[in-house]
N, C-alpha and C positions, 0 to 999 in steps of 0.2 A: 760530624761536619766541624770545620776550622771555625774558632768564632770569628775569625778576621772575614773567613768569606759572606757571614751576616751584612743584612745593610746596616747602613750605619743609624737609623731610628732604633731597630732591635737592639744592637750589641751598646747603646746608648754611647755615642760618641760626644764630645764635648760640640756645644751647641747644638746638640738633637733631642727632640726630646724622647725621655724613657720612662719609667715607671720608677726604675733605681735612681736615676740621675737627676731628677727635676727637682729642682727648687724655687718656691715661689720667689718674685722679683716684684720691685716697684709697687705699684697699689694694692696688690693682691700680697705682698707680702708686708704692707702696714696692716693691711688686714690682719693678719696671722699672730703678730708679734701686740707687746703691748707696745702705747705709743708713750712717748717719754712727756714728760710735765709739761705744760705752756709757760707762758710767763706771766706773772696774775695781772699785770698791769697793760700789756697789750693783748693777752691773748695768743701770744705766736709760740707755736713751737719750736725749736733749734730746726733751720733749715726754711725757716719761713712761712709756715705753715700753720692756718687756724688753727684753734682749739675747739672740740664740740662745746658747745653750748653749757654740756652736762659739769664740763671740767672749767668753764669757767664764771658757773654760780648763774645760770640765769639766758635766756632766749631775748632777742629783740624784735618787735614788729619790723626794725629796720631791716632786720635779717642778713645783716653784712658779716657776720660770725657764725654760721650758724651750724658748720661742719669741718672737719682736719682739712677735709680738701674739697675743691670745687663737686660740686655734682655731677655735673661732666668727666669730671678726671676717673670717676669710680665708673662711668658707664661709659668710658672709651670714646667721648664726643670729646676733644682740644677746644672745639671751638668755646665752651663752658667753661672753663679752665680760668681761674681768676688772674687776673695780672699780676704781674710785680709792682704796676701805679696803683693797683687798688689795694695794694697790700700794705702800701705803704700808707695812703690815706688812710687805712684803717688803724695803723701804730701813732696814727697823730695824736695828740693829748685834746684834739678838738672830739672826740668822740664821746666821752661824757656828756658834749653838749646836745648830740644828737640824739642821745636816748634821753635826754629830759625833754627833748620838743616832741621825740617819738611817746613818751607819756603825757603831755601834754595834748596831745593830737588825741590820745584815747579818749583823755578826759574830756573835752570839750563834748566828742562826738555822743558820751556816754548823759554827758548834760542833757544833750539837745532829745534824745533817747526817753531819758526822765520827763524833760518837759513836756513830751509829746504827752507820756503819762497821766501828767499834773493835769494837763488841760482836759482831759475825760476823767476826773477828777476820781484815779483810780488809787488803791492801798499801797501799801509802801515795798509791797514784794513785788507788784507790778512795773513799780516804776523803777526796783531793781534787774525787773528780767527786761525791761526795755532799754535801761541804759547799758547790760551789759550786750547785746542780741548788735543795741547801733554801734558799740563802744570798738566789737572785736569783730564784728560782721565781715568788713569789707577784707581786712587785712585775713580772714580764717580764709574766704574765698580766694584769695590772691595767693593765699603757699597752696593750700589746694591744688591752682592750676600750676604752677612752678615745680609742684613736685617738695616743696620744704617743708620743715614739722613745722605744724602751727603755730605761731611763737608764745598766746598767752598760755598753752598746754604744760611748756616746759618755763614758764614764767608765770607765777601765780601773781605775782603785784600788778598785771594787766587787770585781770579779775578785781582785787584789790580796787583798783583806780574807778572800774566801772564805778562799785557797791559805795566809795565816799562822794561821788559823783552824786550820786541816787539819794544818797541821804543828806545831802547839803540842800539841792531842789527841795525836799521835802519839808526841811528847818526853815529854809531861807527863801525861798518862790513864795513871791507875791501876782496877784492874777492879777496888777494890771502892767505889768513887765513882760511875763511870760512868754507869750507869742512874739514880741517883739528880741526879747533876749532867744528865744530857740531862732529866728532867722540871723541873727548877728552869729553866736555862737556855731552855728551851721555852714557862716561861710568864713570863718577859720577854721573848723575842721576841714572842709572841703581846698582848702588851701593846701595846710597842713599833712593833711592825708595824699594829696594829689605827688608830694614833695615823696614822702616816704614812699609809697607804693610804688613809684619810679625808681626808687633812689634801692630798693630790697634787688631790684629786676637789673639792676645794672651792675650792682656790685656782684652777682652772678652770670656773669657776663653774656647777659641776653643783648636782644637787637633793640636798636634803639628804640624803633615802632613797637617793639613789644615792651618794653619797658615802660612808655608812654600810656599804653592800654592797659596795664596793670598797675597804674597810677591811676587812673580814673573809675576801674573797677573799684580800689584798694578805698577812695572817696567815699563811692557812692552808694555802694553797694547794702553799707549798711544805713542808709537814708531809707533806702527803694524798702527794705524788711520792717523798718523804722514806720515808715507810710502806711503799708500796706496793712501790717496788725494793730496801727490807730484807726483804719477807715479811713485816712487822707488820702488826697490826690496823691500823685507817685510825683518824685523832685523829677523823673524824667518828659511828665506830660505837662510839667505848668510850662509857661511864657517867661519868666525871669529868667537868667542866667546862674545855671546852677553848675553842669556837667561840665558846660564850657569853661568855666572856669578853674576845678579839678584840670583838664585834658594842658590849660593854657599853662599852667604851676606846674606839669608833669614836662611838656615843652622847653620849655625855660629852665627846668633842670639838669635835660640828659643833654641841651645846647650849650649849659655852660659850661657840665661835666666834659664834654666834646672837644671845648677851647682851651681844658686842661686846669681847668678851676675845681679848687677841693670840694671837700661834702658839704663842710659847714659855708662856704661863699658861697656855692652855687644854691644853697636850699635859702641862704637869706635874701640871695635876688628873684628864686624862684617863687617862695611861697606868698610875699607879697605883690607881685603879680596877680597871684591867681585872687587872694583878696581883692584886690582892689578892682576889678572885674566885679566880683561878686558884690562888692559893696555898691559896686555904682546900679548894680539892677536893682539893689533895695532903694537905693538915695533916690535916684535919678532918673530910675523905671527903664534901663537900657534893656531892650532886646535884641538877638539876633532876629536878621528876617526872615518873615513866614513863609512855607510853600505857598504860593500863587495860584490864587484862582480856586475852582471845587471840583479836585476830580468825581469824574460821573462813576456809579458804581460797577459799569462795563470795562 
């Protein structure tokens, strides 16, 4: 038989695919090939494109860096596909600043973790496995569901940050501060974290709504494991304003990011928001209002 009379998949015509003739293209073929250097100071590769984490020294809880290419771009969803505005906010020279409040946010959380410790007046391994458990809790849950590597796995200074967290409370925790420093310190993490955990979910080019609920996870989550292996009440059953506050910082971020405002503006207008909510339930005794009335158990 004539090869011409073959279809044109068989006799491997250009644009067909063949077994001879196929070569990989586009995503699957950055797969294939090594990928060229980043730049050490953004991060970017020629063509615009992140660098893994691996190549450029280190993971962020922000997790605005965290792969060459969106997560979506490798699993055929566009809609994931990171922008060109977000790529550019990520070359800003404001991003250094991000990750020092993204470590910051640990340490605090990792404080309040410790205190919780200090007040069952427990050894100093303890109140290291509890600073790091509230410290990286919420943010491990939050790539968890996103699908992203955990960020302090490929970043050991998260770790780091818990364990001098842990040992500061230990030197320097006095018991009649304590309780009152683990609520202050708890509602700047909750601030703080409510900012990031939004701010990871959008530079991934999630929905707004989901970006928002993965800022309040990113919060609270490590409170709620924080709570639970002290014997306290969970931050989700008391009466002050605790989650609200997280969800309102998470709000206020992906609304400013919305209006076209950068990482670092939109996280300094958002995350004092969500403090100052938080502070007025300590100061002021605000609550939201309660369900009405006693449902019957029918």
């Amino acid at each position: 038989m004539d090869r011409r009379d073959l279809p044109d998949v068989l006799r491997g015509s250009p644009g067909c695919l063949s077994r001879r003739r196929y070569r990989p293209s586009g995503s699957h073929a950055l797969d294939r090939r090594r990928d060229p250097a980043p730049d050490r100071e953004t991060g970017l590769r020629p063509g615009g494109n992140l660098a893994p984490a691996s190549q450029r020294g280190g993971a962020s809880a922000l997790g605005v860096v965290w792969s060459g290419q969106a997560r979506g771009d490798r699993a055929g969803d566009p809609s994931l596909v990171i922008d060109p505005a977000t790529l550019e906010a990520l070359s800003e020279p404001i991003l250094p600043t991000l990750y020092l409040v993204d470590y910051a946010g640990v340490a605090v959380f990792a404080a309040t973790g410790a205190l919780a410790a200090a007040r069952q007046k427990q050894d100093l391994v303890t109140l290291a496995f509890f600073a790091a458990i509230t410290g990286v809790g919420g943010g491990t849950l939050r790539d968890l569901l996103i699908d992203a590597p955990v960020f302090w796995v490929h970043d050991w200074k998260y770790i780091a940050v818990c364990l001098a967290a842990a040992v500061g409370v230990w030197f320097l925790g006095r018991r009649d501060w304590r309780f009152r420093a683990l609520l202050w310190l708890d509602a700047v993490g909750l601030a703080a974290y409510g900012v990031m955990g939004a701010a990871k979910a959008e530079a991934m080019g999630l929905a707004p709504l989901i970006c928002i609920v993965m800022g309040a996870l990113t919060a609270c989550f490590g409170g709620v494991v924080r709570d639970l292996l002290a014997g306290q009440p969970s931050i989700l059953l008391r009466r002050e304003i605790t989650v609200s506050a997280a969800i309102l910082a998470a709000v206020v971020y992906i609304g400013m990011k919305q209006l076209g405002l950068s990482n670092l503006a939109a996280a300094l207008i958002a995350a004092p928001c969500g403090f100052i909510l938080r502070a007025g339930s300590l100061q002021w005794g605000w609550v939201l209002p309660s369900f009405p009335g006693s449902p019957s158990r029918n």
